[in-house]
C-alpha positions as CSV (number, residue, x, y, z in Angstrom):
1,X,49.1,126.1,29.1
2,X,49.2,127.4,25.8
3,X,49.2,131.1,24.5
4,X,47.9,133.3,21.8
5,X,50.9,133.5,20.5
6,X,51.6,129.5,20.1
7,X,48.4,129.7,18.4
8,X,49.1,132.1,16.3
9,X,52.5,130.3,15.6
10,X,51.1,127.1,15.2
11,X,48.6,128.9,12.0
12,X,51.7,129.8,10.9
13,X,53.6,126.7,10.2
14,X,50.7,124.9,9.2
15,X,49.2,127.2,6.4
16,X,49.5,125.9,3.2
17,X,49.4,122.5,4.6
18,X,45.7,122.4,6.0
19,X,42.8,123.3,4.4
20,X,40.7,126.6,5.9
21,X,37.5,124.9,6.1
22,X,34.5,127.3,5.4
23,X,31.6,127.3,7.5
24,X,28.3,125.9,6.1
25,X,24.7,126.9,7.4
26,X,22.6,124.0,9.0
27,X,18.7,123.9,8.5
28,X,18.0,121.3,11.3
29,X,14.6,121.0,10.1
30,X,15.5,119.4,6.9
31,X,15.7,116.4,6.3
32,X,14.1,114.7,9.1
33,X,14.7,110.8,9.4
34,X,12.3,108.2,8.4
35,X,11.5,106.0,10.3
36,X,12.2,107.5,13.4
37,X,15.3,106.0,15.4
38,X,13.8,104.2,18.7
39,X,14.8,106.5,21.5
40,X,16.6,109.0,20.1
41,X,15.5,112.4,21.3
42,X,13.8,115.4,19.9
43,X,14.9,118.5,18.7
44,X,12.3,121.2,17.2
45,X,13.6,124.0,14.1
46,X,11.2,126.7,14.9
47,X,13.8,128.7,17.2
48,X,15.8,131.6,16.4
49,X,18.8,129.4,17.1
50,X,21.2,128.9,14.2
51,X,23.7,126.5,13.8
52,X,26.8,126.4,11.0
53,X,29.4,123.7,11.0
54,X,32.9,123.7,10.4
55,X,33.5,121.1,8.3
56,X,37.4,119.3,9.0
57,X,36.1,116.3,6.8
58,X,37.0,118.3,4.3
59,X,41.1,117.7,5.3
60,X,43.5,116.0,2.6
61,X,43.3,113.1,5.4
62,X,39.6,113.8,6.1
63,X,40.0,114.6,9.7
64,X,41.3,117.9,11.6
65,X,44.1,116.1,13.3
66,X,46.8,117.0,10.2
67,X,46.6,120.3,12.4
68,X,48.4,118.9,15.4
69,X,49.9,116.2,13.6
70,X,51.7,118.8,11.3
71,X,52.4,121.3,14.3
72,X,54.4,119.4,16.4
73,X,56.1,117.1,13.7
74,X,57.5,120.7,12.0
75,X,58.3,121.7,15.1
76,X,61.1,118.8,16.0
77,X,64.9,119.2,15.8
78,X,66.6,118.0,12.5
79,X,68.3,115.4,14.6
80,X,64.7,114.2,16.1
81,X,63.5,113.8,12.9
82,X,66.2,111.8,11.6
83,X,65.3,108.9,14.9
84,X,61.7,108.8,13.5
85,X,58.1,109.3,14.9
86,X,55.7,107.2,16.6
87,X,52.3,108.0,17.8
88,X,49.3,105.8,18.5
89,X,46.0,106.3,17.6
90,X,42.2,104.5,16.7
91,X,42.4,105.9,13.5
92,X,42.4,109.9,12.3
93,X,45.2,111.1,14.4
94,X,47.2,107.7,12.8
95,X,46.3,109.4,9.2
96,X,47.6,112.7,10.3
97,X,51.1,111.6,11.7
98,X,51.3,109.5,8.4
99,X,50.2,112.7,6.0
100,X,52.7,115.1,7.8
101,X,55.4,112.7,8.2
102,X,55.5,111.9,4.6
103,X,55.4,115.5,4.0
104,X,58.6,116.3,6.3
105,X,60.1,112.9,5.3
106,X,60.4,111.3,8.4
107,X,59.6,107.8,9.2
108,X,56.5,107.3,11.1
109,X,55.2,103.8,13.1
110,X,51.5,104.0,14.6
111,X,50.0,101.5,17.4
112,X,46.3,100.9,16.1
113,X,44.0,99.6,17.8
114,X,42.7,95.8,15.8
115,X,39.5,97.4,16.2
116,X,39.9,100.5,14.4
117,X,37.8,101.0,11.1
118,X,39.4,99.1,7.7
119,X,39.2,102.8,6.0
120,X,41.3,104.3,8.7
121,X,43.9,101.7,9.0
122,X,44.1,101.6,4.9
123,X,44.7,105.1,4.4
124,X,47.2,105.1,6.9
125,X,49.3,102.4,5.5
126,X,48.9,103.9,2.1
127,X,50.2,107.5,3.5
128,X,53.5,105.0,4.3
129,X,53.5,104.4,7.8
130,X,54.2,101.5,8.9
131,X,51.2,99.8,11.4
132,X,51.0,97.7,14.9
133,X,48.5,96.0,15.6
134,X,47.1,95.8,19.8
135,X,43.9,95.4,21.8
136,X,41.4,97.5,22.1
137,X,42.2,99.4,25.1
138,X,43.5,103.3,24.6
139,X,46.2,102.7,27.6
140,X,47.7,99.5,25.8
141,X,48.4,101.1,22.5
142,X,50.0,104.1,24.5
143,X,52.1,101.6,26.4
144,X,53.3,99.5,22.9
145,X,54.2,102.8,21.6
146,X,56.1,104.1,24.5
147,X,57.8,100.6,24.5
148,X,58.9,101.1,20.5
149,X,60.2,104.1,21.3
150,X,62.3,103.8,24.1
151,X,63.9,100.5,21.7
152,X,64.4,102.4,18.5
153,X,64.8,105.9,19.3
154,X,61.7,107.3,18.1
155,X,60.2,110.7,19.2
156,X,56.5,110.4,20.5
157,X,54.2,112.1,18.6
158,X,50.6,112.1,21.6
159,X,47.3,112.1,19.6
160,X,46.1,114.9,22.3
161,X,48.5,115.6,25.6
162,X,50.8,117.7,24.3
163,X,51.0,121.4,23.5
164,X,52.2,121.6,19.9
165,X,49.1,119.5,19.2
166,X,46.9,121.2,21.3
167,X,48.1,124.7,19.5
168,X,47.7,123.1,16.2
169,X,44.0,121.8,16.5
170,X,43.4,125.2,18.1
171,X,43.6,126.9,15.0
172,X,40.5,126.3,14.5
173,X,38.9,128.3,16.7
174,X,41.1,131.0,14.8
175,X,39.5,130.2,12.0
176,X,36.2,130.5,13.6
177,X,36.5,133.5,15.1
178,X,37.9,135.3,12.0
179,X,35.1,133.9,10.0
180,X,32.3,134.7,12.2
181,X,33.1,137.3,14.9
182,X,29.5,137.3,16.4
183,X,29.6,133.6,17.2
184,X,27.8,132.9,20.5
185,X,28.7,129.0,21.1
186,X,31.0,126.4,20.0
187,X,30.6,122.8,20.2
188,X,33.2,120.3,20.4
189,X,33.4,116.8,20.1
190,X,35.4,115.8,23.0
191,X,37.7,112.4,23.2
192,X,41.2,112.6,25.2
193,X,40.9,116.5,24.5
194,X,43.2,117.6,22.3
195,X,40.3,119.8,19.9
196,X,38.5,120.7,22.6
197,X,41.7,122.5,25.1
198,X,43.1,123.9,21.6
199,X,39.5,125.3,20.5
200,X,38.6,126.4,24.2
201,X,42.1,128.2,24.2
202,X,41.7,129.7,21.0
203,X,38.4,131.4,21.7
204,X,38.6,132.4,25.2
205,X,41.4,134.2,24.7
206,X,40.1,136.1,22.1
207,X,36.5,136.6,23.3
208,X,36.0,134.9,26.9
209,X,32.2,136.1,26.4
210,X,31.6,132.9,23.8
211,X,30.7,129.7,25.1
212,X,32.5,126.9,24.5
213,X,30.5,123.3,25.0
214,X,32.2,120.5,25.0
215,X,30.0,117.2,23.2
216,X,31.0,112.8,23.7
217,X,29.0,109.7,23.8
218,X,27.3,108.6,27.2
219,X,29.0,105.1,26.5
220,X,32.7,107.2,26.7
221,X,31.2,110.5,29.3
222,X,34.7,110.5,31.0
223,X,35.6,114.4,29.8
224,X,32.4,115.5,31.3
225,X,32.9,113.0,34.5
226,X,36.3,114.8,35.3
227,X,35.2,118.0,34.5
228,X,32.1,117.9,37.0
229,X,34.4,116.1,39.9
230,X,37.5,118.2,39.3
231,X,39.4,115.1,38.7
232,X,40.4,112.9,36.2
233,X,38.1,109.8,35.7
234,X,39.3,107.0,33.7
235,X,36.3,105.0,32.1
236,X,37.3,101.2,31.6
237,X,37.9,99.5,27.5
238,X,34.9,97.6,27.6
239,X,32.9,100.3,27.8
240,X,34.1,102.6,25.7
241,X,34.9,100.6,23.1
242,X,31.2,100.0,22.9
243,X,30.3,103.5,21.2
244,X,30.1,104.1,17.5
245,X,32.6,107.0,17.6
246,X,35.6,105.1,17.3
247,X,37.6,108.7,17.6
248,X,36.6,109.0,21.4
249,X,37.1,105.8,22.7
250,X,39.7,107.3,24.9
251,X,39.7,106.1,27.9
252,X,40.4,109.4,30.1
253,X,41.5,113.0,28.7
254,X,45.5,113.6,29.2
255,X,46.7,115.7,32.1
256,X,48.0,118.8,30.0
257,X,44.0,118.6,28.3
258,X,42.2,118.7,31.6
259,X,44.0,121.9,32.7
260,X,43.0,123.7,29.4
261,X,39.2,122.5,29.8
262,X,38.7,123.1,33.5
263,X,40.2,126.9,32.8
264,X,38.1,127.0,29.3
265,X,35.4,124.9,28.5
266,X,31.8,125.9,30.2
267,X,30.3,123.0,29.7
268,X,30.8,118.5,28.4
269,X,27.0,117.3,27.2
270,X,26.4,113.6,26.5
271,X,24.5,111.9,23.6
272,X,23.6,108.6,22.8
273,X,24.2,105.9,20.3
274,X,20.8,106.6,18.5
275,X,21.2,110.5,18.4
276,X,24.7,110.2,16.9
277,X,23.1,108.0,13.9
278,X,20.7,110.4,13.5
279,X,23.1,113.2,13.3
280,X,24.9,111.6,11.2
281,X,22.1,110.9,8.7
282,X,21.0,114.8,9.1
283,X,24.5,115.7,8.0
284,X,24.8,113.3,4.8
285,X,22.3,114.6,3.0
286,X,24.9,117.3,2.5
287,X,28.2,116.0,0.8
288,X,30.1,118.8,2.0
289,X,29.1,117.7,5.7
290,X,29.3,113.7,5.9
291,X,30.7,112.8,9.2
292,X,31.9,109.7,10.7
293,X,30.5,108.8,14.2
294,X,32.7,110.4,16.1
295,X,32.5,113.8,13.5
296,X,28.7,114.2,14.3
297,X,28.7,114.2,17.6
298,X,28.9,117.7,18.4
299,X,26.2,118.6,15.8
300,X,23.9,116.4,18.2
301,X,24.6,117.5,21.3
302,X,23.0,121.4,19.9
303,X,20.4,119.3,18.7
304,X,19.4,116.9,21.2
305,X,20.6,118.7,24.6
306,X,19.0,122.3,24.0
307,X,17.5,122.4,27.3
308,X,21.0,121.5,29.0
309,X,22.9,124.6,26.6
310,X,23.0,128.4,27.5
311,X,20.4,129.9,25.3
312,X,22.8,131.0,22.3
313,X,21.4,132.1,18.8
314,X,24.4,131.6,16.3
315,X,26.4,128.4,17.0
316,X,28.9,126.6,15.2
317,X,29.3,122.7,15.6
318,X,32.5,121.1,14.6
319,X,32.1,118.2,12.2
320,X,35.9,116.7,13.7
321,X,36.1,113.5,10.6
322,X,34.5,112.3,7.9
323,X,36.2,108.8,7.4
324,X,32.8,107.2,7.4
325,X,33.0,103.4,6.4
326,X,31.1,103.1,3.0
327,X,28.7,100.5,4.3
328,X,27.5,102.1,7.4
329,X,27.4,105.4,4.6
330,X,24.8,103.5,2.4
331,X,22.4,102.3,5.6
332,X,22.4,105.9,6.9
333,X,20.7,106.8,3.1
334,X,18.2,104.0,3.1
């Protein structure tokens, strides 16, 4: 489990690096889509609850996973460094390992998934990593990498089970906390749980009384599935590859992320397919707060799940990515 102080440490080593995204107020009245999405829920704007987001699209890589990326890859030995990195990832985590591993000057390899958005893969290869290609599934790309690295040498860099990057996503519940105090609720989008145990961390031990809520897709609900029977469920490809939010089609939450949100976290929400695309068409009419699928999430589980979340009047929802492909970008503004 980890502490204040490898929080605090992890803020550290990354300042400079990251960007200390500001919070932005939310008027979810405004706009309102047209036509309505079939079977999305509804969601009313004449309460006293408020909701600001923290923006992490606003990254160098577009994405808050530089944060861990950055963390645990300053953290190595000279000597690890020297044997190389490997990590696997759908897409944002990929971009981060790339980013911070050009910035330490270490070689870095990523296992992507041949279903992972153009954009991501792109920006990856043009940060210099070097890319393989597997199958869908979130187990076979750990596998692949796991088999790279016990043939070349390279030190595993996990896109969520692991402490340094648990510590360094956590930061930003620092950074929420410092920035506004009287916060009530945080919502998380949750995938294999690497923002949601650093976040939960983060703000629980500085203020257990704020609520931390944890938000995925119903197509990929295994985080609140484990959560609710104290176990780890593992949800199968197929079906999680069937979501929108390419960032959480994890298949189940690591081991090291499932202590931190059973001890943490109060609560995992679900959302569907349609609410997502409406959140994500609520949040581009804002520059400063486009989000990818898997980035909007969280902003619709406060808006489509109120009667499931502890009655809360200043929230902040975490917009996790904004590497939004441009042509899903332009049928979101029709």
């Amino acid at each position: 489990m980890i502490t204040l102080s490898d929080l605090r440490s992890a803020q550290s080593l990354i300042q400079g690096i990251i960007v200390h995204t500001r919070l932005i107020e939310f008027n979810v009245g405004v706009p309102h889509v047209s036509p309505p999405l079939r079977d999305v829920g509804t969601f009313t704007s004449n309460d006293a609850r408020q909701l600001l987001l923290k923006p992490e699209n606003q990254q160098p890589i577009g994405a808050f996973k530089l944060r861990g990326a950055y963390n645990k890859i300053a953290s190595l030995f000279q000597d690890e460094r020297r044997r190389g990195v490997i990590s696997y990832s759908s897409g944002n985590h990929a971009q981060g390992v790339a980013y911070a591993a050009r910035s330490l000057g270490v070689k870095a390899v990523i296992v992507m998934p041949n279903n992972a958005p153009a954009i991501k893969r792109e920006a990856t290869s043009k940060l210099g990593a070097e890319i393989v290609l597997v199958g869908p599934g979130s187990d076979e790309r750990k596998a692949k990498a796991e088999e790279l690295a016990a043939q070349h040498g390279y030190v595993i860099v996990p896109p969520y089970n692991d402490e340094k990057i648990i510590a360094g996503q956590g930061t930003i519940g620092l950074e929420i906390l410092e920035d506004l105090p009287e916060v009530e609720a945080v919502f998380s989008p949750v995938g294999g749980g690497g923002l949601i145990s650093g976040v939960a961390a983060a703000i629980k031990l500085t203020n257990p009384k704020v609520k931390v809520i944890g938000v995925e897709p119903e197509l990929a609900a295994d985080a609140q599935a484990s959560l609710r029977s104290g176990r780890i469920v593992q949800f199968p490809a197929e079906q999680v590859s069937r979501t929108i939010a390419d960032g959480l089609r994890t298949q189940s939450i690591g081991t090291i992320n499932f202590e931190h949100i059973q001890k943490y976290v109060d609560d995992i929400v679900t959302v569907t397919e349609d609410e997502i695309r409406h959140a994500m068409k609520l949040l581009s009419s804002n520059p400063a707060t486009v989000a990818e699928p898997s980035g909007a999430v969280a902003t619709a589980g406060f808006l489509f799940r109120r009667d499931q979340l502890p009655k809360t009047n200043l929230n902040v929802a975490i917009i996790s990515g904004g590497n939004i492909e441009p042509a899903m970008l332009s049928e979101l503004r029709l």
